[in-house]
N, C-alpha and C positions, 0 to 999 in steps of 0.2 A: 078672801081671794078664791077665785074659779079652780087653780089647782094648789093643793097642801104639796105637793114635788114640786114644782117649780122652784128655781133656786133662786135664793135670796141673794141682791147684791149692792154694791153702794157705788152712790156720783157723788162725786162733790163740787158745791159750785161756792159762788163766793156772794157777799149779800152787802149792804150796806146800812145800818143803823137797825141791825138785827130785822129788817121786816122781808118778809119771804114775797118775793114776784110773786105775779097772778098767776102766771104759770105753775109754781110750785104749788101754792095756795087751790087751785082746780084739781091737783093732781091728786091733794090729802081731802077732796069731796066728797069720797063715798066712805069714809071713817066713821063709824059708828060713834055717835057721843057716848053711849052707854060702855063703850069698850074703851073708851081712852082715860089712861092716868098719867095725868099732870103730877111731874116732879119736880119741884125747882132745886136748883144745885146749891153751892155756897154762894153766900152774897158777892165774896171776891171774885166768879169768874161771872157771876149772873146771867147765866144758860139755864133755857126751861127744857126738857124733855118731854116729849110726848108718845108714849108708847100704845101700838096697835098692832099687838100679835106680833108680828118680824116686821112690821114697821114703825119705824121711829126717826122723829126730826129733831136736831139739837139747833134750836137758834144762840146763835151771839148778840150777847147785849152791847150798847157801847156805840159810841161814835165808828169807831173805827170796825174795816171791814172785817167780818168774822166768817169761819167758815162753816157749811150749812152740809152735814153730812144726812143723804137719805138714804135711807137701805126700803128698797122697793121688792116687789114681785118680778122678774122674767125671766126666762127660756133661754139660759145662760146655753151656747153650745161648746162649751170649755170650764164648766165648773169645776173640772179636778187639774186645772192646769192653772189656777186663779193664780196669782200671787199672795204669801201670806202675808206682807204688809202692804197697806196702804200708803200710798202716795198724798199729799196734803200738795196741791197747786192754791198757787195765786195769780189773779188775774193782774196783769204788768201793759199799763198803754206804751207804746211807744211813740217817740215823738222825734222830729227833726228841728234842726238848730232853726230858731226862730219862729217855730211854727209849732205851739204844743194842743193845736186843735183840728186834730187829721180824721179823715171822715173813717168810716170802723172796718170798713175793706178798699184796697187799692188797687190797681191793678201792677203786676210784679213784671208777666210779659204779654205782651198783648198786637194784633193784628199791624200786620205794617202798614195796613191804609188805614189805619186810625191814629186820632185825635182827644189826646185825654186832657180835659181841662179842668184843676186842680182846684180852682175856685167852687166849681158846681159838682163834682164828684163826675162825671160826664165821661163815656167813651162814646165817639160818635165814629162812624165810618164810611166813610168818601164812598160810595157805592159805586161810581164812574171807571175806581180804580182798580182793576186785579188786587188779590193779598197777593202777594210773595213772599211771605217767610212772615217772623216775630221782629216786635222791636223789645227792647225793655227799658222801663221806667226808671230814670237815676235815680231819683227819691225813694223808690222799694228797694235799690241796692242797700239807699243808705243807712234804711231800718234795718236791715239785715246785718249789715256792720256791723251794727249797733251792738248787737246780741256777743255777748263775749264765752258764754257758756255752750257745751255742745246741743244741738238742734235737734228735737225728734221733729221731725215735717209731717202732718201728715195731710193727706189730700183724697181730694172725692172726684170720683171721673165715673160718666155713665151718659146716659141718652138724657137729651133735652126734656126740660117739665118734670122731670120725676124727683125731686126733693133735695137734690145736692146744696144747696145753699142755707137750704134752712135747714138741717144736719149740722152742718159746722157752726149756724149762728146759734144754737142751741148748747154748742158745746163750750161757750163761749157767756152761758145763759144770758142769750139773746135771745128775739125771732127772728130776726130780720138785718144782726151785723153784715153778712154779708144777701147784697139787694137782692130781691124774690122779684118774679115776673108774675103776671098776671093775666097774658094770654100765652097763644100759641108760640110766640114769636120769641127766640132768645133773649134771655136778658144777660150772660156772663158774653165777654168773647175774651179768650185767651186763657190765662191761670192769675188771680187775685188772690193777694198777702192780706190776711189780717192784720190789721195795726195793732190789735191786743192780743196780747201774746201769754200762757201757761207755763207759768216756772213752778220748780221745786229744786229740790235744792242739788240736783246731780244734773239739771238740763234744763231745757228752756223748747215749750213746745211750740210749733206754728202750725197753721191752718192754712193751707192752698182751696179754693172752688178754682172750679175750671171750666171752662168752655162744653157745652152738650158737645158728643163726639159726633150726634145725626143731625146736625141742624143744618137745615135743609138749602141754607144758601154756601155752607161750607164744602171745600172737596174733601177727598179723601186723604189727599197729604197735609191735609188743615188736620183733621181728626188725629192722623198716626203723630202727626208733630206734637199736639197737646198729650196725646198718650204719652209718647217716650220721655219727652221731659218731665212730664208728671213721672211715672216710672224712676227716672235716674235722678230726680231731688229730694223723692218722700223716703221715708223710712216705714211709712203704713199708707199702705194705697189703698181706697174706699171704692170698687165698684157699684153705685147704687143703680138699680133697676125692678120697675114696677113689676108685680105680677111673677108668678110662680114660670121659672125658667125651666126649657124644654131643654133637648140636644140640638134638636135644628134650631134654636135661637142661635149658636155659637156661631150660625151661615152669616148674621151678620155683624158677628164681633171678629172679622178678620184681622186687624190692627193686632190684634193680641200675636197672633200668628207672624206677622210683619214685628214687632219689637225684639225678636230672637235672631231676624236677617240685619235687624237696621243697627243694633248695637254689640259690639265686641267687647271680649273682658278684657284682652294686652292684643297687642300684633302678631305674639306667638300663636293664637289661634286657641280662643278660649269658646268652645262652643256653650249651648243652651244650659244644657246640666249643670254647669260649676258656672254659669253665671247667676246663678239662686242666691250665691253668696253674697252679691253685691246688689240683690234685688229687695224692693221692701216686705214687708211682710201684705199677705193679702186679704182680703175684707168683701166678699161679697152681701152687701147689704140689699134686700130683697123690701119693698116697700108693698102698701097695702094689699097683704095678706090675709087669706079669709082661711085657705082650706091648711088642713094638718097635711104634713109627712110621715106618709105611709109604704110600705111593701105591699105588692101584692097579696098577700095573705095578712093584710092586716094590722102588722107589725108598726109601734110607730119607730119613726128614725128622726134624729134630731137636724136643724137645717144642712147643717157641715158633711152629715154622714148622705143625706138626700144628692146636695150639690156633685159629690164627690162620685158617688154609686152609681146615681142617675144623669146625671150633666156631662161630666168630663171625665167620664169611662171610656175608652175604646172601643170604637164599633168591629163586628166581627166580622167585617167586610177584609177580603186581601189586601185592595186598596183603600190609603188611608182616605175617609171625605174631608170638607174643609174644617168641618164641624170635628171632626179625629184633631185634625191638625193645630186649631184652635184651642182644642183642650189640651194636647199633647203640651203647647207651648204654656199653656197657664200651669199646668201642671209641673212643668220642669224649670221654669222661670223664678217661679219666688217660693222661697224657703220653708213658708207654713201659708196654708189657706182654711179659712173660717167660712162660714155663712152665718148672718143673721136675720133673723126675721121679725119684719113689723107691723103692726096691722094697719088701718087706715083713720090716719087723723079724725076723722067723721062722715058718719054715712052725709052729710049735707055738702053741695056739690060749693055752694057759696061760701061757706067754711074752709074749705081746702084752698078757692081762687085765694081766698083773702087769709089765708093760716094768720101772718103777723098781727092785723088787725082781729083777729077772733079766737085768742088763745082763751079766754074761759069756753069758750065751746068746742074746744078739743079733747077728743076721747080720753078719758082718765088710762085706761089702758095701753091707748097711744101713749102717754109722758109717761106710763112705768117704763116702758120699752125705751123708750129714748132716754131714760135719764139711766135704765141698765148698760145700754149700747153705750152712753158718752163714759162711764162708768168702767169699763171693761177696756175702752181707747185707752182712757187713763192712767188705769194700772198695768196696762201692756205696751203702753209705748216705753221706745228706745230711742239715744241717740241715732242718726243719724251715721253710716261705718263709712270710713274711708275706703279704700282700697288696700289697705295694708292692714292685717292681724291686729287685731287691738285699738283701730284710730276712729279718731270720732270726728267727724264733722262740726265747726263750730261757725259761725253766724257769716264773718269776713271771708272763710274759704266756701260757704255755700252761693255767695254770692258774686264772686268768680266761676264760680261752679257753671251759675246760672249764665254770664255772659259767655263762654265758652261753651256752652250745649248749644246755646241759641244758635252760634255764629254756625255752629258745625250743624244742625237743623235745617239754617235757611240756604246752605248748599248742596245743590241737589246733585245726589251720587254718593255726598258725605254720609258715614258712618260714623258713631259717637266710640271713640275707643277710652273705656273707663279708666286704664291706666294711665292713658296719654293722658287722661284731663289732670285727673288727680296728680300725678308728675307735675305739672304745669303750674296747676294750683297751687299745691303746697312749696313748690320752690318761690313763687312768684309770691306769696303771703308772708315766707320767712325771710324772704328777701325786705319786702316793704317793712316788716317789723322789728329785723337786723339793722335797716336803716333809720326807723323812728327812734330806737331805742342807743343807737351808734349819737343820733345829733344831741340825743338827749344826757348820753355820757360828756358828750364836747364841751355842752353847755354848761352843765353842773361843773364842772370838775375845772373849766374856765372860771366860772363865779369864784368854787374855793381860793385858785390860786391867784384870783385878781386881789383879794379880801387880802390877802396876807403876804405877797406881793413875794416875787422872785429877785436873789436866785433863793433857791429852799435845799436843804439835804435830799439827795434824791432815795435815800435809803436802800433795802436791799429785800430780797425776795421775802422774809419774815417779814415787815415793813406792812403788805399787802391783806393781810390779816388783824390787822390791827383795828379798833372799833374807831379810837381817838387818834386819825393820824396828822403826823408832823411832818412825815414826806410827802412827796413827790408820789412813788410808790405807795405808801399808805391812802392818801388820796385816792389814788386808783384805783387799788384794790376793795376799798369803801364801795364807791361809784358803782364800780365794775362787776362785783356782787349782788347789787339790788337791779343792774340791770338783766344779768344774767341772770336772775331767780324768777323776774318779771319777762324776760321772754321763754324762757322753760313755761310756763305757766301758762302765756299764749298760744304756745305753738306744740308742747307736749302734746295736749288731746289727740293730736292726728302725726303723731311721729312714732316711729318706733324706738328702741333703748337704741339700739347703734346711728340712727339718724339723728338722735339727741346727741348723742355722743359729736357727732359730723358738725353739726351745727354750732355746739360748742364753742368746739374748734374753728370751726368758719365766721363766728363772732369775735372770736380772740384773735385772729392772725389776722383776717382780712378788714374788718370793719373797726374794732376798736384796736387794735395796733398799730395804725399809720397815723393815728389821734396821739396816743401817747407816744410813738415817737417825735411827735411834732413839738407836743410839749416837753420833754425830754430833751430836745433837740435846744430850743427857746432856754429851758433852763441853763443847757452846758454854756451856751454863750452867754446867756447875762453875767452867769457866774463867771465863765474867763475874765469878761472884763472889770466885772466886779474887783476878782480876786488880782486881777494888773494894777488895777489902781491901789488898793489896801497896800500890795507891795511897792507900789514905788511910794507912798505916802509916809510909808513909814522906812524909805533906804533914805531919802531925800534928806535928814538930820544926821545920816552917819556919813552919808557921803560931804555934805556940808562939812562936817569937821576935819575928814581928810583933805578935803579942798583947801580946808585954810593952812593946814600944815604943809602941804604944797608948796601954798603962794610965801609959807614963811620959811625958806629952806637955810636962810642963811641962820639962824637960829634953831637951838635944841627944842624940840616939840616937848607939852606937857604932856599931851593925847598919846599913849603909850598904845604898843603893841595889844595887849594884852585888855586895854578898855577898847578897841575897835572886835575884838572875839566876845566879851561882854557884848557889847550891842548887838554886833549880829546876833546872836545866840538870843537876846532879848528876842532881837524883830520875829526868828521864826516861833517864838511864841504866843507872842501879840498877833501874828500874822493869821496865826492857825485858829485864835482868838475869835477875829474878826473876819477871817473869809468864812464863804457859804457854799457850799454846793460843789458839784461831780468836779469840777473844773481848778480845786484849792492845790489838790497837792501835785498835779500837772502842772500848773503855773508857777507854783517854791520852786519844784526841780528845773525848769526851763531857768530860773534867775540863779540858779548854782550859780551861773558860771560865770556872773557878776561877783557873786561873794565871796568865792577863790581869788578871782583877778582882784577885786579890792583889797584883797588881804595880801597877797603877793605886792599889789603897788607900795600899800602901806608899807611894808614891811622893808620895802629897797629904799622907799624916803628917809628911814628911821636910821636904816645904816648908813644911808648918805650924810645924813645930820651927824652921826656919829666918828665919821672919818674927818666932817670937814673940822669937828673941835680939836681933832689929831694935826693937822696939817698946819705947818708954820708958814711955809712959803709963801707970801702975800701971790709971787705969780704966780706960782703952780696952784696955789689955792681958789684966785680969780678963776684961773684957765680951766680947772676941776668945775669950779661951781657954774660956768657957763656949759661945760658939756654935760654936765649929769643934768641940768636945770632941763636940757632942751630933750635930753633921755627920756627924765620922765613924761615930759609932754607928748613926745612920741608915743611911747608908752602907754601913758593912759589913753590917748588915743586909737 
């Protein structure tokens, strides 16, 4: 290597049937054969190593995709800020329902007078017609959906022609996932979603390209609108631009200056400074570079310290120029800024037109840089922050995110207020997900009690903890557990501990509570008449027999007092036997007052039977037995 300080560092890409792209395979060309020793590992993992001084490539053997770590040579401008572990990504395609063959960039939001046709990968644009604003692609939402883990976004924004596309399709180890142009003439308009996306196992990375911000048939609120949205969805924003930057270059990076008036942190009035918080981190990426960073006297300075000293210093002017203000704003806007620097793909001018197609003749020095840069993306990216302390952005809220920047983008006057969106967002996600997860309790917890059929013991708060339940409540509390654990887990990432807490609550009382009092409700009635009928089923034989002792008055009854207290006494124990649910012993006590009055009737029949064996008088005894006769009727009536 050209410098022994240059700091060593690693990318990792992903490979398929262990063999290393051409591009990799260019990159390890000026390897000394005499300098490299082949190691192979154990036959179990069957990884060969190849060591060359601080470079070294491990291929994975095997069918399955293995991951290809290189520790290369470059001009790290953050080597004591590295991470000390590495991150292991795998490449993840996404795909939409019925359609698991999506071309490898989309567009996510893109020109309102255009025309994207999904069959040809195509954006075409009406030229007849003004843009006015963005539209966005339903199908990019739906990838975004998709993602259920927090999002680091990161995206590349800079002047037309100068390499943003094939940066991210490299990072992606591609050339050319997302399309490269090949003349002067744009080839992105808007901001395009990769469809393959970088997971590890705390996030899920995405790739934005965007629109050149000076393309020459775009305005100026074309340019600030791709800015700011880019701006308020990355979490690492990529400015790349050719050529070693002046101070008067910032004259025409105004947009930078324009995203501190165009966006608000709340309505309270959050200016520039504390909006760094909610800004991504920043990435000046400096393409074909030839000369060093130097001080006047000599001194070298590394790109960050260049950018920072020489660029976006204040001039000593009273008044600030645009170029002050410019910097002022990048400077107080996002939370940390980097510079990196790269040199030129190839001195051959037809190499560069065609990079995708002529990657063995790309500078070997070019791919250390680029596979350090993607490398360094890697191990520094982060989710995606909410707006609240601690939250994280996950795939469904970014994608609202995205419909609500636009809307508020293509009205002109509007201002993006972060809070407002995120407020909006997160209610409107936990809301949808309150409600997937509410239909979803309805249903299960319908099937249990269809299966085993009502009425059921409705049980009692212990009941709901139970693994194996036999209530009602048990049921529920089953259900209502895995739903509640399953929307914590969606919707945590971007909630704080008392919003969880809210949430909770606003799942318990308002979504799943008028569910189970429904079913609650269904039970108490089945069971009343359940338990009506049990009890008249089973009075139906005692009453029978005092009926017959009735109709036979003029004769002593066998059916004694004391076997009509036996039966009843039986019924409510059979009773309690066989009824089920909330509604048993509300129904016993309502028929009290049948089983006093039977016992009372009985009891006056028994004495009347008893007098009439006393009485000799044939007509007082007639005249008796026709008035008590009609007593009792009354009576039991």
């Amino acid at each position: 290597m050209d410098d022994p300080d240059e700091a060593a560092t690693l990318a990792t890409h992903c490979v398929e049937d262990g063999k290393l792209d051409d591009t990799i395979m260019k990159t390890t060309s000026h390897m000394s054969e005499a300098t490299k020793d082949k190691n192979t590992a154990s036959s179990e993992d069957k990884k060969v190593v190849i060591k060359d001084n601080d470079l070294m490539y491990r291929v994975g053997g095997g069918k399955v995709k293995s991951t290809v770590l290189i520790c290369t040579h470059w001009n790290n401008p953050l080597r004591a800020s590295e991470p000390s572990i590495r991150r292991s990504f795998t490449q993840k395609k996404l795909t939409l329902p019925g359609n698991n063959s999506l071309p490898s960039s989309i567009p996510l939001i893109y020109p309102s007078n255009g025309t994207y046709d999904f069959t040809k990968n195509e954006l075409s644009l009406d030229v007849e017609v003004p843009r006015s604003g963005f539209k966005v692609l339903p199908e990019a939402l739906q990838l975004l959906r998709s993602i259920t883990k927090p999002v680091a976004v990161v995206s590349v924004c800079g002047p037309c022609r100068s390499g943003k596309s094939y940066i991210l399709s490299r990072m992606l180890g591609s050339a050319d996932a997302f399309a490269l142009g090949h003349t002067v003439n744009a080839k992105t308009f808007g901001i395009w979603i990769g469809t393959t996306v970088l997971e590890c196992d705390e996030f899920t990375m995405l790739l934005l390209d965007t629109e050149g911000i000076d393309y020459v048939e775009a305005e100026a609120k074309d340019d600030a609108g791709i800015l700011v949205l880019s701006v308020l969805l990355s979490s690492c924003f990529i400015y790349n631009s050719t050529g070693v930057p002046k101070k008067g270059d910032l004259n025409s990076m105004t947009q930078f200056e324009m995203i501190t008036r165009s966006i608000i942190g709340k309505r309270a009035g959050e200016n520039e400074s504390t909006l760094s918080k909610h800004f991504p981190d920043f990435i000046w990426l400096l393409r074909d570079m030839v000369l060093n960073f130097e001080t006047q006297d000599g001194q070298k300075l590394s790109p960050t310290e260049y950018l920072i000293q020489k660029v976006l210093n204040h001039g000593r002017g009273k008044v600030a120029s645009t170029a002050d203000k410019v910097a002022g704003a990048i400077m107080m806007s996002f939370p940390s800024i980097t510079c990196v620097s790269l040199p030129s793909p190839s001195d051959n001018a037809e190499v560069v037109r065609n990079i995708a197609l002529r990657q063995l003749d790309i500078s070997p020095k070019f791919n250390e840089g680029v596979e350090g840069f993607v490398h360094y993306i890697c191990d520094h990216a982060k989710p995606k922050c909410g707006y609240e302390i601690g939250s994280e952005v996950v795939g469904p809220l970014l994608a609202e995110m995205v419909i609500k920047y636009v809307e508020i983008v293509n009205k002109p006057g509007a201002i993006p207020c972060i809070s407002d969106v995120w407020s909006a967002t997160v209610d409107k996600e936990c809301t949808k997900q309150m409600e997937e997860l509410k239909n979803a309790y309805d249903v299960e917890v319908g099937e249990i009690i269809s299966k085993r059929g009502m009425p059921m013991e409705e049980g009692d708060k212990q009941d709901e903890d139970t693994e194996n339940p036999t209530t009602l409540l048990g049921i529920h509390g089953k259900i209502y557990r895995q739903k509640i654990a399953t929307l914590i887990k969606r919707v945590g990432s971007f909630l704080s501990s008392k919003q969880i807490q809210d949430i909770n609550s606003k799942f318990t009382d308002a979504f799943v509570g008028p569910i189970l009092k429904k079913y609650k409700d269904a039970n108490y009635q089945r069971s009343d008449s359940t338990c009506r009928r049990i009890f008249a089923d089973l009075y139906r034989r005692i009453k029978e027999k005092t009926e017959l002792t009735r109709l036979t008055a003029g004769t002593e009854s066998e059916y004694t007092f004391e076997d009509l207290v036996h039966e009843l006494n039986t019924l409510e124990t059979e009773y309690y036997k066989q009824a089920m649910g909330p509604a048993k012993r509300k129904v016993y006590e309502e028929q009290n007052d049948i089983i006093e009055e039977t016992k009372r009737t009985f009891k006056y029949q028994l004495e009347f039977q008893k007098e009439h064996a006393k009485l000799k008088d044939e007509s007082k005894f007639g005249i008796l037995i026709e008035c008590a006769h009609f007593e009792c009727l009354a009576f039991s009536q």
